[in-house]
Structures are given as structure tokens and as C-alpha cells.
VOPAGU-2260 file (C-alpha; in pm, 1 decimal, decimal comma):
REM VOPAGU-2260
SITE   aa  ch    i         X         Y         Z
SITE  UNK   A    0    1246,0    -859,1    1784,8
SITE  UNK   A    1    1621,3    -876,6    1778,0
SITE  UNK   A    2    1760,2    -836,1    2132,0
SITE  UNK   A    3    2119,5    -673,6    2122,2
SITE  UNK   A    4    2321,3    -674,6    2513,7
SITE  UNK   A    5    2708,0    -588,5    2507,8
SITE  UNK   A    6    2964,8    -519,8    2725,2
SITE  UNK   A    7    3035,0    -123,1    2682,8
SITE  UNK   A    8    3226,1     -59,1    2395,9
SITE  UNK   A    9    3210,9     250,7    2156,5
SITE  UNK   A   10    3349,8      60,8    1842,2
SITE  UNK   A   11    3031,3    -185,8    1919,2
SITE  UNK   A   12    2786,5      78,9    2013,4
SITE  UNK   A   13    2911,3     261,8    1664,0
SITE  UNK   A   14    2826,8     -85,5    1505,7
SITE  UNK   A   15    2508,8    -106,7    1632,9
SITE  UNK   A   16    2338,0     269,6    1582,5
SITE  UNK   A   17    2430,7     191,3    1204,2
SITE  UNK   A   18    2153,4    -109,4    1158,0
SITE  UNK   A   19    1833,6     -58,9    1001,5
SITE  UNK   A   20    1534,5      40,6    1237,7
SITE  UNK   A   21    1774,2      38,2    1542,4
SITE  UNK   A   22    1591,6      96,4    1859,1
SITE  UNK   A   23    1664,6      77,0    2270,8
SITE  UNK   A   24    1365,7     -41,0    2481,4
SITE  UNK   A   25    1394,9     102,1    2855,1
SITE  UNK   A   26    1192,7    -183,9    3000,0
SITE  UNK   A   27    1460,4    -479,2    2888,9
SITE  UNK   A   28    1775,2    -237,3    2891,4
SITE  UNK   A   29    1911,5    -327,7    2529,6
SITE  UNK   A   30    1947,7    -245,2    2170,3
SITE  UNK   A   31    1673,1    -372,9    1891,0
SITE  UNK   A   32    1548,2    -393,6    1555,7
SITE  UNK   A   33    1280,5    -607,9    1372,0
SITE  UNK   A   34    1312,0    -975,0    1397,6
SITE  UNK   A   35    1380,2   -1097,1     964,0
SITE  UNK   A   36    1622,7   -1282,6     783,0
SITE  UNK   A   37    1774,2    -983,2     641,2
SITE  UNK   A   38    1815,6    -807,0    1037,1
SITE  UNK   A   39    1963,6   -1142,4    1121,0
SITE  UNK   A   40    2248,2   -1127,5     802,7
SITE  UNK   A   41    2334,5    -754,1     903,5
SITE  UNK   A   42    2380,9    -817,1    1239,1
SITE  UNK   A   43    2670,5   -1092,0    1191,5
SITE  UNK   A   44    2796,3    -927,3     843,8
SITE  UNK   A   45    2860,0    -614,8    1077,0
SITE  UNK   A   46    3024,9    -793,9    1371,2
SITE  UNK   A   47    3244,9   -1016,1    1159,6
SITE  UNK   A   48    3593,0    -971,5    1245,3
SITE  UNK   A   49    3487,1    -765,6    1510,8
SITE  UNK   A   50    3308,1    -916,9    1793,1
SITE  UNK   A   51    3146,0   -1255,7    1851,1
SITE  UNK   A   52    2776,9   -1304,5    1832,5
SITE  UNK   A   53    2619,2   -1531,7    2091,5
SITE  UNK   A   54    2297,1   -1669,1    2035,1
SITE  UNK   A   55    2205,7   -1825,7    2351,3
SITE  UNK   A   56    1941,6   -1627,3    2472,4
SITE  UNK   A   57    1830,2   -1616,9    2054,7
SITE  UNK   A   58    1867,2   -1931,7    1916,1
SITE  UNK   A   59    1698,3   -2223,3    2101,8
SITE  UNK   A   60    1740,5   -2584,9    2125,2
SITE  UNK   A   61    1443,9   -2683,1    1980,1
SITE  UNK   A   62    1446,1   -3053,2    1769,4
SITE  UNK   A   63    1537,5   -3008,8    1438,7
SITE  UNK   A   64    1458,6   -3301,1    1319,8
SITE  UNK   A   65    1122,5   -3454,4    1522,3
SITE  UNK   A   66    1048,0   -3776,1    1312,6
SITE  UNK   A   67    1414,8   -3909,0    1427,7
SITE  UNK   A   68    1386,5   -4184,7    1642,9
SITE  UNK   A   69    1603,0   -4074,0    1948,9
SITE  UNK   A   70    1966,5   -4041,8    1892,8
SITE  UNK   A   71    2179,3   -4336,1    2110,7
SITE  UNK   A   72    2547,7   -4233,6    2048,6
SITE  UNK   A   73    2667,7   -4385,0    2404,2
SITE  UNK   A   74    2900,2   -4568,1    2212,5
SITE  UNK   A   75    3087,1   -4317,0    2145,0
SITE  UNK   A   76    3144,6   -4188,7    2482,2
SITE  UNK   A   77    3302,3   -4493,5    2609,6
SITE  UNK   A   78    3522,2   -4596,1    2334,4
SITE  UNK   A   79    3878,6   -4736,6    2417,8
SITE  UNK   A   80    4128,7   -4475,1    2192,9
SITE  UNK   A   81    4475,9   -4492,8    2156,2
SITE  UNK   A   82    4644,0   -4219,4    2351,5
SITE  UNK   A   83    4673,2   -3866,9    2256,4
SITE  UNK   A   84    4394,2   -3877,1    2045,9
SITE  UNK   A   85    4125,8   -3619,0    2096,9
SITE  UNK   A   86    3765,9   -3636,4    2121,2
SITE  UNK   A   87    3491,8   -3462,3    2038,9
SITE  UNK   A   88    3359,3   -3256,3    2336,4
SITE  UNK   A   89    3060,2   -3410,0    2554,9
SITE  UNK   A   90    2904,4   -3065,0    2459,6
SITE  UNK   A   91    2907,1   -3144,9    2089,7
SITE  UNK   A   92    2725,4   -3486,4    2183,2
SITE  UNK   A   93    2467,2   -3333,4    2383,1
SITE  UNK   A   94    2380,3   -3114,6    2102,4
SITE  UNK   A   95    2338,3   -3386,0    1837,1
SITE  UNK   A   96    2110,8   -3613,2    2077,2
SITE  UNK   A   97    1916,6   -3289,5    2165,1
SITE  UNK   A   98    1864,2   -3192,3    1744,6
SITE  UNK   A   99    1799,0   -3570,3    1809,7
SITE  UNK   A  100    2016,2   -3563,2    1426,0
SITE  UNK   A  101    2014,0   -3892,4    1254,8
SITE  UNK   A  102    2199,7   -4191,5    1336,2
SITE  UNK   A  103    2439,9   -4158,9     989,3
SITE  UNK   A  104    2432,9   -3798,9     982,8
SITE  UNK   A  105    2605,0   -3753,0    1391,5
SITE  UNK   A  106    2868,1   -4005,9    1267,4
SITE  UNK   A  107    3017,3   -3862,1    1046,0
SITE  UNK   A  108    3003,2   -3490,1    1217,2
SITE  UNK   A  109    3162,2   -3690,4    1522,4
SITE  UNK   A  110    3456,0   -3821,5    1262,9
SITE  UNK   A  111    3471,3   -3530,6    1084,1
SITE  UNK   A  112    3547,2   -3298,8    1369,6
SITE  UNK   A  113    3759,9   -3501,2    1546,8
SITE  UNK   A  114    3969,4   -3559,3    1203,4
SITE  UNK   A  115    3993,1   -3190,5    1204,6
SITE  UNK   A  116    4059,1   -3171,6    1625,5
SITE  UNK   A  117    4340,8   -3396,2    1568,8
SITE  UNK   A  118    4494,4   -3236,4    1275,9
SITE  UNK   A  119    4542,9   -2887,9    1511,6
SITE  UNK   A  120    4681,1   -3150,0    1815,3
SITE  UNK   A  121    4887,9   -2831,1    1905,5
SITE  UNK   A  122    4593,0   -2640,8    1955,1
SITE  UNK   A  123    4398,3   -2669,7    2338,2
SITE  UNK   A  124    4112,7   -2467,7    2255,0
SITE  UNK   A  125    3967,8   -2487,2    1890,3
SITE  UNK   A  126    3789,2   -2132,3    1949,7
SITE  UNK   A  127    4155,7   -1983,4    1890,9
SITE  UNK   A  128    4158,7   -2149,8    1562,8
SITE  UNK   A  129    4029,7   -1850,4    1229,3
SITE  UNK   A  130    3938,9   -1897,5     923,2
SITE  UNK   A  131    4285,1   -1932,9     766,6
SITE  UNK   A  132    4352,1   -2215,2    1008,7
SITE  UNK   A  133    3991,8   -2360,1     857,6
SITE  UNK   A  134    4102,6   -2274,5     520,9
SITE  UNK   A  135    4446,7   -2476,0     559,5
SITE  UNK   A  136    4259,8   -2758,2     669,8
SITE  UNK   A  137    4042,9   -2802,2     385,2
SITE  UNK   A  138    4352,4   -2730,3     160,0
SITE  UNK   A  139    4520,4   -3068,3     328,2
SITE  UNK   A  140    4188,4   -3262,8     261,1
SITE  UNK   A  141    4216,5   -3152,5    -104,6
SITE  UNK   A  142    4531,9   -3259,2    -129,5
SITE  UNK   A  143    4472,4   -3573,3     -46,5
SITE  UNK   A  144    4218,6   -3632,8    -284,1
SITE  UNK   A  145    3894,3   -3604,3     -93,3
SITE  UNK   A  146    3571,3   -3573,5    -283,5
SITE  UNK   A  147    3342,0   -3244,0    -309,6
SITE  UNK   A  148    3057,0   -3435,3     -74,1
SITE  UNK   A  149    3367,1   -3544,1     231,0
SITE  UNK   A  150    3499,0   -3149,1     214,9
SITE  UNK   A  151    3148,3   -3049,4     233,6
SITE  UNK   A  152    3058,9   -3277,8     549,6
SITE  UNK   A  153    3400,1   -3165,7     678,1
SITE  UNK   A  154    3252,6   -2773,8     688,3
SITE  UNK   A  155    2912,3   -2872,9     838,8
SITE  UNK   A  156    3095,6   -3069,6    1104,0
SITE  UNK   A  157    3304,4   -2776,2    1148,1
SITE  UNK   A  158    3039,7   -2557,4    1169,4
SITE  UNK   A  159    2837,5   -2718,6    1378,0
SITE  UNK   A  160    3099,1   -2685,3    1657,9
SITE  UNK   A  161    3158,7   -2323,1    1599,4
SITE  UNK   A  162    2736,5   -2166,0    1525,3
SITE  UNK   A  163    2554,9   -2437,6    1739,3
SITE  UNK   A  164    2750,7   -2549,8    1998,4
SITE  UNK   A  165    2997,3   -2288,1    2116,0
SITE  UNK   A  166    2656,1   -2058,7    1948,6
SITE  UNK   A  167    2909,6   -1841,3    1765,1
SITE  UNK   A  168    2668,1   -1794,7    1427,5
SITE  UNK   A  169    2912,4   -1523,7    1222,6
SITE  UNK   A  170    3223,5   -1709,6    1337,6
SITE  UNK   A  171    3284,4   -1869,3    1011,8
SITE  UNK   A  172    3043,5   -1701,5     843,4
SITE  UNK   A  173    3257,9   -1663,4     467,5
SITE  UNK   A  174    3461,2   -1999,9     432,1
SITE  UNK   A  175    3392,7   -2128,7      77,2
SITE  UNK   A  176    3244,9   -2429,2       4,4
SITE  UNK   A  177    3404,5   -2634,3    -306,5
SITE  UNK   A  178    3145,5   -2606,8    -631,3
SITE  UNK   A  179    2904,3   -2915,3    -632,0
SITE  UNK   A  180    2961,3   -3189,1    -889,2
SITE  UNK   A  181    2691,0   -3221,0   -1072,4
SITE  UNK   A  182    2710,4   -3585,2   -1185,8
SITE  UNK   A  183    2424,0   -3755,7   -1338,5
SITE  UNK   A  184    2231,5   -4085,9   -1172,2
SITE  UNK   A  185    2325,1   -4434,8   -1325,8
SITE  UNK   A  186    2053,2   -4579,7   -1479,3
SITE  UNK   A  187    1982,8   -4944,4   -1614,0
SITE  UNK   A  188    1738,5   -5029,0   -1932,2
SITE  UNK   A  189    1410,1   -5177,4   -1840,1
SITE  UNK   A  190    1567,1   -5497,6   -2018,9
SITE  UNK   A  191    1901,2   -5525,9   -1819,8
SITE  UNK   A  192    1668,0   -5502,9   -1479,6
SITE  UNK   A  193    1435,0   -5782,7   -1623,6
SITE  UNK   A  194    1751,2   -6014,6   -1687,5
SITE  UNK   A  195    1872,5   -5960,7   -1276,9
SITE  UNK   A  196    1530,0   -6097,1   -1227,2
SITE  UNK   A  197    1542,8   -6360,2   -1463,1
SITE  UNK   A  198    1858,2   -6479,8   -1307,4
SITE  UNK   A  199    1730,8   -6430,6    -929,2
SITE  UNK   A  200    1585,5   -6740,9    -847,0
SITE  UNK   A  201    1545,4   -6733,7    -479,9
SITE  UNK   A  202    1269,3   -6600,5    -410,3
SITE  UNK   A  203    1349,0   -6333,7    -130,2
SITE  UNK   A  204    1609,7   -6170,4    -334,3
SITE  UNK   A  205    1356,6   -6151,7    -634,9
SITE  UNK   A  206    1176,3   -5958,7    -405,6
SITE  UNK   A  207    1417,0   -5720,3    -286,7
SITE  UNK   A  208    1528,3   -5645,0    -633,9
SITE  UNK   A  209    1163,7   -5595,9    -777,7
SITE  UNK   A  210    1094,3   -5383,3    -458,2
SITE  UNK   A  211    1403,5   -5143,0    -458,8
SITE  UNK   A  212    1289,3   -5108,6    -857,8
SITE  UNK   A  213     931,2   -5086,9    -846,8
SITE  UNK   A  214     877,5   -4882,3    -565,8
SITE  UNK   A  215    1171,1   -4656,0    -605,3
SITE  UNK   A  216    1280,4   -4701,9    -241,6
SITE  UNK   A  217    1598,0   -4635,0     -96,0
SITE  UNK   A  218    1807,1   -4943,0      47,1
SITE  UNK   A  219    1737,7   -4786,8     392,1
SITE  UNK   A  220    1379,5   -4765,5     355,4
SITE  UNK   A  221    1374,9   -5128,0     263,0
SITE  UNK   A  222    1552,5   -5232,2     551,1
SITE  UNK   A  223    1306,6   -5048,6     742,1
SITE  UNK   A  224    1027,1   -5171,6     525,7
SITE  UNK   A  225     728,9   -5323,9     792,7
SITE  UNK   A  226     480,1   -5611,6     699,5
SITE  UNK   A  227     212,7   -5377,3     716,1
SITE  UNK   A  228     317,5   -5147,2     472,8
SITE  UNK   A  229     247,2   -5327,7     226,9
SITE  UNK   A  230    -126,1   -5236,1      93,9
SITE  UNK   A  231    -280,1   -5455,2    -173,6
SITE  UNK   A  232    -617,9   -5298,9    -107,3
SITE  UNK   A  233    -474,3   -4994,2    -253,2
SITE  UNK   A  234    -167,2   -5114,7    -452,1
SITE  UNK   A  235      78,9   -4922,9    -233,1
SITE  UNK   A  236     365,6   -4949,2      27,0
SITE  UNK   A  237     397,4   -4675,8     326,9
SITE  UNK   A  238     768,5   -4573,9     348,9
SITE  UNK   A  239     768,2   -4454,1     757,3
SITE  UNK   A  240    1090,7   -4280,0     821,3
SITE  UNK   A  241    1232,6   -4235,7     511,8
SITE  UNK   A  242    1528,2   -3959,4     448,0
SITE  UNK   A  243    1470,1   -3662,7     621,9
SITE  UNK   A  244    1230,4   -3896,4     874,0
SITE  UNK   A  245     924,0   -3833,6     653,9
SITE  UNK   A  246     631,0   -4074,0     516,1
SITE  UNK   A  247     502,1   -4074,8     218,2
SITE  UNK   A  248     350,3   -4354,3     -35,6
SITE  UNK   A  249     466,7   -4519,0    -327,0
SITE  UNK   A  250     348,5   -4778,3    -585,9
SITE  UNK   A  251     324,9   -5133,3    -514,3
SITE  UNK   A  252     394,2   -5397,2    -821,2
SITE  UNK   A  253      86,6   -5593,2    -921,3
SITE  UNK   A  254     311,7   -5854,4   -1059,2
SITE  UNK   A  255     534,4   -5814,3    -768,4
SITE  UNK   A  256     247,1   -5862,5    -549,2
SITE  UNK   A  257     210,4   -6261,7    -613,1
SITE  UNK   A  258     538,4   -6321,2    -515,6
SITE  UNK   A  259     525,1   -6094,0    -189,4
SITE  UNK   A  260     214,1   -6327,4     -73,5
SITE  UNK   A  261     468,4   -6643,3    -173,3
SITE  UNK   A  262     767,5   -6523,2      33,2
SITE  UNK   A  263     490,8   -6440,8     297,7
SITE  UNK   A  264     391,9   -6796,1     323,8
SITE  UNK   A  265     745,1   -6935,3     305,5
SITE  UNK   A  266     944,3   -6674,1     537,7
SITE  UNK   A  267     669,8   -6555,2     805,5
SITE  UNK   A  268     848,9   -6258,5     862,6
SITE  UNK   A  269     717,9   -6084,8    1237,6
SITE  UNK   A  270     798,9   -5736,8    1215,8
SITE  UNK   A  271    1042,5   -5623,1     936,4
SITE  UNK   A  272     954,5   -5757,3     598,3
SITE  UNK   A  273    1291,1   -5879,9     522,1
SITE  UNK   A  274    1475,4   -6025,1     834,9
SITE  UNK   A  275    1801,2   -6206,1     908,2
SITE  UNK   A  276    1791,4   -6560,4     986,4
SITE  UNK   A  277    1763,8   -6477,5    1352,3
SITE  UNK   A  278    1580,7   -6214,8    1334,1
SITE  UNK   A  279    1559,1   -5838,3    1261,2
SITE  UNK   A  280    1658,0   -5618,0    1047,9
SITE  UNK   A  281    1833,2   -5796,6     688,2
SITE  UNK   A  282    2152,4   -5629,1     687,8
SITE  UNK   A  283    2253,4   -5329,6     399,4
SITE  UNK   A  284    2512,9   -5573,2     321,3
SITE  UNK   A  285    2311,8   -5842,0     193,8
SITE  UNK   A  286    2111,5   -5629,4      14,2
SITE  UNK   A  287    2417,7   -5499,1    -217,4
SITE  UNK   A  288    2544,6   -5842,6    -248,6
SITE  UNK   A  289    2227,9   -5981,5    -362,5
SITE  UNK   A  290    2178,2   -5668,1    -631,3
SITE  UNK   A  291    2579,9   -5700,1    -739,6
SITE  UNK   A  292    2513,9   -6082,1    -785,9
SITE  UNK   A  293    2176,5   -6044,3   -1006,8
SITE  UNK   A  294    2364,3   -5793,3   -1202,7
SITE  UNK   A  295    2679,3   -6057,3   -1273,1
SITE  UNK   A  296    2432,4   -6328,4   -1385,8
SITE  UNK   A  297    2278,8   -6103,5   -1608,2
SITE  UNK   A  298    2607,1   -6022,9   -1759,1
SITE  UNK   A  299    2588,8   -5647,6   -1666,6
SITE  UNK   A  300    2913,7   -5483,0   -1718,7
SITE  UNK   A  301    2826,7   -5169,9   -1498,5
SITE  UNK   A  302    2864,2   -5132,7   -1136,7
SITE  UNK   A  303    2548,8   -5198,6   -1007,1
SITE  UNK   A  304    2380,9   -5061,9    -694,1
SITE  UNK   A  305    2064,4   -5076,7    -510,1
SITE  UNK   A  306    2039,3   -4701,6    -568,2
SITE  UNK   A  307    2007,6   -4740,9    -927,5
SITE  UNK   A  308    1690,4   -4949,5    -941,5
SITE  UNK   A  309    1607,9   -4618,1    -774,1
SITE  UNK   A  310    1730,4   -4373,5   -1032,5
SITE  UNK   A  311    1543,7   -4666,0   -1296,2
SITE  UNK   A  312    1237,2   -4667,0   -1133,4
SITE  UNK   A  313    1261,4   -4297,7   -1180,1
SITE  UNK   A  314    1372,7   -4212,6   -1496,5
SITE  UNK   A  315    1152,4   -4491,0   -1660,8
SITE  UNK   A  316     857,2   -4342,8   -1504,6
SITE  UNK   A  317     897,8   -3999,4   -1676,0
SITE  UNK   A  318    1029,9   -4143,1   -2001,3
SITE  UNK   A  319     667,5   -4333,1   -1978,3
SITE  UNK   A  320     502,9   -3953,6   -1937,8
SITE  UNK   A  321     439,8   -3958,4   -1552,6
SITE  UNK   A  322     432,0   -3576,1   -1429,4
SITE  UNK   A  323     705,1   -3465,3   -1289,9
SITE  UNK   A  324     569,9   -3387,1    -958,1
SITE  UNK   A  325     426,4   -3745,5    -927,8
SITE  UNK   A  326     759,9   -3890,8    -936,4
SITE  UNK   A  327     870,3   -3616,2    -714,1
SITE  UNK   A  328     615,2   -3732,0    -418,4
SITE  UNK   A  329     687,9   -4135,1    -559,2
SITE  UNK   A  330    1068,0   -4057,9    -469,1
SITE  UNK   A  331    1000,5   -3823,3    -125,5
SITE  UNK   A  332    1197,8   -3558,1    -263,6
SITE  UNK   A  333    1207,6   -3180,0    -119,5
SITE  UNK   A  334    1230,1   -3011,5    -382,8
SITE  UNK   A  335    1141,3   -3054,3    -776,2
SITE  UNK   A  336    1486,1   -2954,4    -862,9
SITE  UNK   A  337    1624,1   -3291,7    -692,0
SITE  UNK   A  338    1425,6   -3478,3    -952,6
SITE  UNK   A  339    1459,8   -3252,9   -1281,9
SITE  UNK   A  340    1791,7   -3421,1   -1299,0
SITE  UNK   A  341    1607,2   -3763,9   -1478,2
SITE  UNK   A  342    1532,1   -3526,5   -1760,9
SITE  UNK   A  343    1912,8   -3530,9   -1860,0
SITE  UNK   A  344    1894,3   -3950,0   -1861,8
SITE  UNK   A  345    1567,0   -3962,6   -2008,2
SITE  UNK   A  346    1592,5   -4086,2   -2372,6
SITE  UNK   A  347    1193,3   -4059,8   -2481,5
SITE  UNK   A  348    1274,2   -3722,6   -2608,7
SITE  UNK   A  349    1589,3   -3786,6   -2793,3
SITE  UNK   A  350    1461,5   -4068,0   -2975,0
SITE  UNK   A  351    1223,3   -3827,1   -3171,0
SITE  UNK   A  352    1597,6   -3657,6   -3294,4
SITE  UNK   A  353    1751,9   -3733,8   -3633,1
SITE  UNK   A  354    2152,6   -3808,0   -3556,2
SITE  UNK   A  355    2291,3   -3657,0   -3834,3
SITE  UNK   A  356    2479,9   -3965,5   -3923,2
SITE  UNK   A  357    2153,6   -4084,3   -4044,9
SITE  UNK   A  358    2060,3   -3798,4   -4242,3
């Protein structure tokens, strides 16, 4: 059930005798109703504008995300800033470390909403701020030319503050969200990424490349890529921790595998596959430089990123006739709309199409 306490009010106790299945239980001295997504929506579509509802008692602080490894964001409590320049509250900390959020994803709430703390400098207390003052914010970052994906990290920052840590759910509950772009992946021919390996001729880069290709991995999940991953009992790599801090399995190159066991023998790498000279993790930098440098040799005139051996790996899988949902596991995506988007790049089907120049 949905628990409903209030201070006395008659506009409120109006407000709340007009839900659906509306009840009052003696025992726990409060207003009720049926605990479902659509109770939930009436209750803070009523009380917009009118009253704020907090979830504290509702809404726990369970993990949302339990795969993360545990959030260390110390640094940002005792970093030296210049004066007048206002932080994000210790509160909005806490609540990232106890979501235990990713790494990437509490950085750029932290720098979002203190962009947006520092733009109101006037203001003491953001609760005073509405949804005009929200609105007029986002209207600055469009002017200044921000893309669709900053404005909408710049919301979720936003309301992150507002609905989980001052728990204030309907506070912002209609500010509009800018219309996704919906641009379509980058992808290279199966020639152009056999001329970056061609022209790779150290050995651990060849390997990087062929990996970030061949097993559709993200540059992340490379980085975090362990020796023992690496199955050539089964022809397959285990991808621990990947977005969204899930697992799942994807193919593993049997003419990549040959030079894997060479780069073995040479590098002796302890823990990570690829490590830095002294150790650890090889660096997200390296990795584009060593892409960006295969693609130059090969006289590629695109802009070439480790995320588009990615979108390669996939699109050349379903222009080869692999099912859909295959590539959909391959690539650890949620949902099968995420991948439908190589059927726009993939060219199998058009080359069965007369152009009508040709005619």
C-alpha cells in the first residue's frame, strides 16, 4: 500500500478523498490506496503545484546499481576551490556512494549540479528555486551551444538533487527534456579495418585493435579486460563489469587467438591483459592514440574511434545474417531497440536494389 500522513489541511484532505480506491486504516492513522505505478503518478500529478511529496518513509535507499564496485569520490570532498564557488552538498555525495552509482556517471552529476548551483550564486537554498528558474537554466545552456546528451545529464543531475536527495519526487515532475538526436553509428568497411592492421606492426596494438573489433567490446571493457577472460577452450572472452556492471560473453578471434598467445609470451601481463609499463591498467588514452594512428597509416580519412570497431563488429555481423538478438547479447545491450539501429548502416539489403541510374 500507499501510505498518505499530512499536516491538517482541507485543500489536501480534498486532494486526497479524490484518488482511486482511497482508504484510512485506524491501526496506522493515515490515508491509503493500492500500491501501482499508476497510484504512484496520481498521487504527485495531484499534489503538483500544491504540496510537496516526501518519500522518506516510501522510497528507500536500497543500491541501485549492485555490480558497481564501491563508489570512492573522497576526492571530491577535499578539493582546494577558488573562493565563492559552491559545492555540491555532502548529502548529494552520500547518496551517490550509497546508489554506489558509477565512477563516470557521479562525475558528471557532481559537475553538472554544481554548474547549475553556481549559475543561481544569489540563491542560498536551491529548494526555493521552480521550474521557470530550471527552465531558464537550460535556456542559457542552449544558448551556448550545448549538445542534446550535456542538457540531458544537466536534468538528471538536477533531478537527482530535487526526487532523491531532498526526496521531493513531483517537484519537477513536467520540465521537458530536448528531443533525442537520433544519429547513426560510424562504421568502417571490413577492408579499411584490415589495412589498420596491416599497418599495426607492434604487436600489442595489433591486439587491441583486433580485440575492440572482433569482440565488439567497449574501450572500457578492454581496459578492464583480465588474463583469464580469455577462453580458447570455448573461443570466448568474459566481459565482467561491463556498462551497466553486467557480464556477459562474446566471441573470441581464432586468428586473433595466435597472436594473443605471442603477446602472452612477450608481455607477461599479471592481472589486466593490457598493462602500462609499470603496471596496471593501459590507459584510455593510449588506446585512442593507438586506433587514431592505425587509421592514419591506413590512409583513413574519417575520424576514427575505438567505438567504431564496435559499431563494425556489429553491423558486419548482421550484414553476414547473424540474428538480431545474437548481436544484441554479443554487444550487452538492454534492449533490442539499442541494436535495431545497425539495420539503417547495414548495406546487405541495399545491394539487392537497382539505383535507378543503372536502369
Amino acid at each position: 500500500m500507499i501510505g498518505l500522513q499530512f499536516y491538517p489541511d482541507k485543500v489536501i484532505q480534498v486532494l486526497i478523498e479524490g484518488l482511486p480506491s482511497i482508504g484510512w486504516s485506524e491501526e496506522y492513522g493515515m490515508a491509503f490506496l493500492p500500491n501501482n505505478a499508476a497510484n504512484l503518478t496520481a498521487v504527485f500529478t495531484r499534489f503538483k503545484g500544491v504540496a510537496w511529496v516526501n518519500g522518506h518513509s516510501f522510497f528507500t535507499n536500497r543500491p541501485l546499481h549492485n555490480g558497481n564496485v564501491p563508489l570512492d569520490i573522497q576526492g571530491y570532498r577535499e578539493r582546494e576551490l577558488p573562493n565563492g564557488y559552491r559545492v555540491v552538498p555532502e548529502a548529494y555525495l552520500q547518496k551517490l556512494e550509497l546508489r554506489k552509482y558509477a565512477l563516470n556517471t557521479a562525475r558528471v552529476y557532481i559537475q553538472s549540479f554544481e554548474k547549475f548551483l553556481n549559475y543561481f550564486s544569489n540563491c542560498d537554498d536551491p529548494t526555493y528555486l521552480n521550474e521557470q528558474d530550471i527552465r531558464e537554466y537550460l535556456s542559457h545552456l542552449v544558448t551556448q551551444k550545448k549538445s542534446t546528451s550535456y542538457l540531458n545529464q544537466s536534468i538528471n543531475a538536477i533531478k537527482f538533487y530535487y526526487e532523491v536527495v531532498m526526496e521531493m519526487p513531483n517537484r519537477f515532475y513536467s520540465i521537458e527534456r530536448p528531443q533525442k538526436e537520433e544519429k547513426l553509428p560510424q562504421v568502417l568497411s571490413k577492408t579499411e579495418i584490415m589495412e589498420m592492421l596491416k599497418h599495426t606492426s607492434n604487436l600489442k596494438h595489433r591486439c587491441i585493435i583486433s580485440l575492440l573489433y572482433s569482440s565488439g567490446l567497449r574501450k572500457s571493457e578492454l581496459l578492464n579486460l583480465k588474463v583469464e577472460g580469455i577462453d580458447s577452450e570455448r573461443m570466448t572472452i568474459r566481459v565482467q563489469n561491463g556498462k551497466g556492471a553486467k557480464d556477459r560473453i562474446t566471441l573470441l578471434s581464432e586468428r586473433l587467438l595466435d597472436d594473443l598467445r605471442a603477446y602472452y609470451r612477450r608481455y607477461r601481463p599479471r592481472l589486466y591483459l593490457f598493462e602500462g609499463t609499470s603496471g596496471g591498467k593501459y590507459s584510455a588514452t593510449s588506446v585512442l592514440k593507438i586506433v587514431q594512428k592505425a587509421a592514419r597509416q591506413a590512409k583513413i580519412r574519417k575520424k576514427v574511434t575505438p567505438h567504431m570497431l564496435r559499431h563494425s563488429f556489429a553491423t558486419h555481423l548482421l550484414e553476414a545474417g547473424t540474428d538480431l538478438r545474437y548481436i544484441q547479447s554479443l554487444l550487452g545491450h538492454n534492449s533490442s531497440k539499442t541494436t535495431e539501429i545497425y539495420t539503417h548502416v547495414a548495406v546487405n539489403a541495399f545491394r539487392q536494389i537497382k539505383n535507378p541510374l543503372d536502369l
